[in-house]
KOLDREN-31272 format. One record per residue (C-alpha): x, y, z. Coordinates in nm, 3 decimals, m for minus. Layout:
BEGIN
<<X, Y, Z>>
...
This chain:
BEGIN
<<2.541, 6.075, m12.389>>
<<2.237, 6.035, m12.591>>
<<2.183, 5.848, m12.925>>
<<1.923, 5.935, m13.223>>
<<1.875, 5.617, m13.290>>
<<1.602, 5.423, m13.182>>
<<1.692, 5.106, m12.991>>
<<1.365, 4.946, m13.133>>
<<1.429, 5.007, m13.482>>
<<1.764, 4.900, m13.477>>
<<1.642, 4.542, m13.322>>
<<1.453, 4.445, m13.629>>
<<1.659, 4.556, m13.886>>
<<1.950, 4.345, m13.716>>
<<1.743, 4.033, m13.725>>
<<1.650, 4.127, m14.099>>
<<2.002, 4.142, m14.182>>
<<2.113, 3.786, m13.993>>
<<1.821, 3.583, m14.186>>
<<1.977, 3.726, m14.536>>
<<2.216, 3.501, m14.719>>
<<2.582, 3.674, m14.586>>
<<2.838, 3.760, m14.847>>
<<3.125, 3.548, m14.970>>
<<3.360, 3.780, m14.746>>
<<3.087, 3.769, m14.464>>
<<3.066, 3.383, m14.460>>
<<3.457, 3.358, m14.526>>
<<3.444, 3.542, m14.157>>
<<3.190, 3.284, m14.017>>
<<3.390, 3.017, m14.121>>
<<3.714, 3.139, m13.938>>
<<3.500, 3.221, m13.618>>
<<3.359, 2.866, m13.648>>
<<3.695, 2.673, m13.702>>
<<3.864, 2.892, m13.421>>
<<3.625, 2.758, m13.142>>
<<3.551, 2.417, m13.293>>
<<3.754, 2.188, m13.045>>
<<3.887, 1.921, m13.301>>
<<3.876, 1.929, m13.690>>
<<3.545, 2.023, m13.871>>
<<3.376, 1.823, m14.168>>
<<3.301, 2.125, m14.415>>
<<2.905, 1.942, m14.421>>
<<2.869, 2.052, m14.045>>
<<2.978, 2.437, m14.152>>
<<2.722, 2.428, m14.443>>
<<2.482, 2.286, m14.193>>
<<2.541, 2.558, m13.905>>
<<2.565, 2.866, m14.172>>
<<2.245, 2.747, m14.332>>
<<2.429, 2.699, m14.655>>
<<2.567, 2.464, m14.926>>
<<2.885, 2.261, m14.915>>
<<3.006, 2.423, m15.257>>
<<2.951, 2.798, m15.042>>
<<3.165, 2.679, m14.728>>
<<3.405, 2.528, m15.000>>
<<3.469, 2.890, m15.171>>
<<3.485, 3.067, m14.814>>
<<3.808, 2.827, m14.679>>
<<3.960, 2.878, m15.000>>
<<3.890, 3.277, m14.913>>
<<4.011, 3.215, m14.597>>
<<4.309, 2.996, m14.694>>
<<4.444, 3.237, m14.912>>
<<4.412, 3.524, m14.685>>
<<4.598, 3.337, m14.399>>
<<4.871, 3.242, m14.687>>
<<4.884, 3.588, m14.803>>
<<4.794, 3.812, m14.501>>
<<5.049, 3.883, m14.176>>
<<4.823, 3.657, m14.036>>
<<4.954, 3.400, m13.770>>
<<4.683, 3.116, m13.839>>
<<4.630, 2.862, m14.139>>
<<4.330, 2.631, m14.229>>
<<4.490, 2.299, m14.208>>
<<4.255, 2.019, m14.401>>
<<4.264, 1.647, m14.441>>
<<4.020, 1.511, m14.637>>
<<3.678, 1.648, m14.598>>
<<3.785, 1.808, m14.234>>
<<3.924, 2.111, m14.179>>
<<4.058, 2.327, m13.849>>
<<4.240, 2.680, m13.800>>
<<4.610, 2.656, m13.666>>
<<4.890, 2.837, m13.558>>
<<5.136, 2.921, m13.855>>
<<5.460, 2.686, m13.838>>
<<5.715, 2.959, m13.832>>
<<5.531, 3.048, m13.451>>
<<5.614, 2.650, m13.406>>
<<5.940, 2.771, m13.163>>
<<5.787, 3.057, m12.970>>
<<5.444, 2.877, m12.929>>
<<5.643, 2.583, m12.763>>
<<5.833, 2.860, m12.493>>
<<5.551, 3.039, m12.419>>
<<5.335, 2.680, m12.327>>
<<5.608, 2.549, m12.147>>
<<5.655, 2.250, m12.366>>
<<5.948, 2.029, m12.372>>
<<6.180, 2.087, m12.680>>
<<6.419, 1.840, m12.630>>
<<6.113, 1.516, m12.731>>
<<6.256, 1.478, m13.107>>
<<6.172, 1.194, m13.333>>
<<6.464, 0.948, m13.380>>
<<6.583, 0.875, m13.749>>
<<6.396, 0.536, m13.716>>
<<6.092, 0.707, m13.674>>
<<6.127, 0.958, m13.921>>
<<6.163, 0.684, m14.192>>
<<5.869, 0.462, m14.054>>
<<5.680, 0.826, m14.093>>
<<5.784, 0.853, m14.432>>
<<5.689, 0.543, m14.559>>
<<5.342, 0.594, m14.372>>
<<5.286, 0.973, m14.502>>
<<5.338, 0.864, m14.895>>
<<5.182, 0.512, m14.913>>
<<4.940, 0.555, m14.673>>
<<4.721, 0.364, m14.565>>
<<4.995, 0.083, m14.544>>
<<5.061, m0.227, m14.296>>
<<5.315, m0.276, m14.071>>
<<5.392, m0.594, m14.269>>
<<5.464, m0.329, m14.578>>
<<5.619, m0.080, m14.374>>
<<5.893, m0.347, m14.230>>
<<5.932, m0.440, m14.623>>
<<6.076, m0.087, m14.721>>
<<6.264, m0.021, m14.391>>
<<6.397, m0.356, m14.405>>
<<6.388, m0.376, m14.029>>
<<6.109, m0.473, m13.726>>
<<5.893, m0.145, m13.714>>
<<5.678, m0.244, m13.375>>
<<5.845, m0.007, m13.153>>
<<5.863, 0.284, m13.382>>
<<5.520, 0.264, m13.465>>
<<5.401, 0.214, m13.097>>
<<5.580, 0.548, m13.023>>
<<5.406, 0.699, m13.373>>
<<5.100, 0.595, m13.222>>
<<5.113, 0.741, m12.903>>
<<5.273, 1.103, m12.985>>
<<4.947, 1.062, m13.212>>
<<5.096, 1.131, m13.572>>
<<5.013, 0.786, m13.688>>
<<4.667, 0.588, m13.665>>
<<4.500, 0.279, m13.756>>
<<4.284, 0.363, m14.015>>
<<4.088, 0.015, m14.109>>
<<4.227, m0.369, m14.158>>
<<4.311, m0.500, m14.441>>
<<4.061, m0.745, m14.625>>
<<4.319, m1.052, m14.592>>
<<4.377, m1.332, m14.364>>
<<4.480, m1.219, m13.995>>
<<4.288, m0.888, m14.134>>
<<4.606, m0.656, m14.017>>
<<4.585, m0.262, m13.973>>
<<4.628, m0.063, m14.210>>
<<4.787, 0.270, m14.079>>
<<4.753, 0.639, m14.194>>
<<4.891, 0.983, m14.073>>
<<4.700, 1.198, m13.824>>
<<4.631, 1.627, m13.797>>
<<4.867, 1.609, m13.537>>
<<5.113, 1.457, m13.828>>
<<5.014, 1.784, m14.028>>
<<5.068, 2.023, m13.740>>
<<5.413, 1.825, m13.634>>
<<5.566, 1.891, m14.013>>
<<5.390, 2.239, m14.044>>
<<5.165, 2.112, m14.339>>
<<4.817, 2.240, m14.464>>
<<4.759, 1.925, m14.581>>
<<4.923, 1.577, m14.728>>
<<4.919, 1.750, m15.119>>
<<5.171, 1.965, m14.941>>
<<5.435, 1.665, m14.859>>
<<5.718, 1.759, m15.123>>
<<5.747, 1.471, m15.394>>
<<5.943, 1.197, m15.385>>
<<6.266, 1.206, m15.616>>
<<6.269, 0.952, m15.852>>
<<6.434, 0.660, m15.843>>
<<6.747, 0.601, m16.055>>
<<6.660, 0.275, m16.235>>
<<6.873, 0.073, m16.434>>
């Protein structure tokens, strides 16, 4: 089969069209193909800097993106924390996602974990000396297990003598709870005072 087109005059109209600014729709697309092979969560600088583009740009395109993932049958979110951002699978997929890797779904978090969690998600960054003051109760274990299932971090050291951790909550934290990101923690009731 033959075309009427000319494969040279295609070639530089292509290249005239990829050195134009692209849309807000197009770069909304660039974005999504950009956070869906990026291999760990993306500072929104280093998309402005690959699309040739400002921050405020990239900014507008994930919140594009974001609400068409929220909005859409679509089975991906943009997941964010802080100034980084990454594509994920949408929570409700959480059960099937987990059958079809193989993974183990017995590995729950115990109720002492879940509290130390807590008290890291909402007053984060936080010490273990702080921590241990709301749960009442040693936290060293539970937090070496928080550690290493890699929903908690050490995120600095407090300015103080013995200069102790200070300990924030990690993407996998986000993914684990199916959260976009920590504005999405419900709020805390409030207290009943006196």
């Amino acid at each position: 089969m033959t075309s009427d087109t000319d494969p040279q005059a295609v070639l530089p109209a292509a290249a005239a069209a990829a050195s134009q600014a692209p849309t807000s729709a197009d770069l909304a697309a660039l974005v999504e193909s950009l956070l869906f092979v990026a291999a760990a969560p993306t500072p929104v600088a280093r998309l402005a800097q690959v699309l040739e583009t400002n921050v405020e740009a990239v900014e507008a395109a994930l919140a594009a993106l974001t609400a068409a993932c929220q909005h859409g049958q679509r089975g991906l979110r943009v997941q964010r924390r802080g100034d980084h951002v990454q594509l994920v699978s949408m929570p409700e997929a959480a059960t099937c996602i987990e059958r079809f890797l193989g993974l183990d779904l017995s590995s729950k978090l115990s109720q002492a974990a879940l509290e130390t969690l807590a008290v890291i998600a909402y007053r984060q960054p936080v010490t273990r000396a702080d921590i241990e003051a709301v749960r009442g109760v040693n936290c060293d274990g539970v937090l070496r297990t928080l550690i290493t299932r890699e929903l908690v971090e050490a995120v600095g050291r407090l300015e103080q003598a013995g200069r102790p951790f200070l300990y924030g909550t990690t993407f996998r934290f986000l993914q684990y709870l199916g959260l976009d990101s920590l504005t999405a923690l419900p709020a805390l009731p409030e207290s009943a005072g006196p």
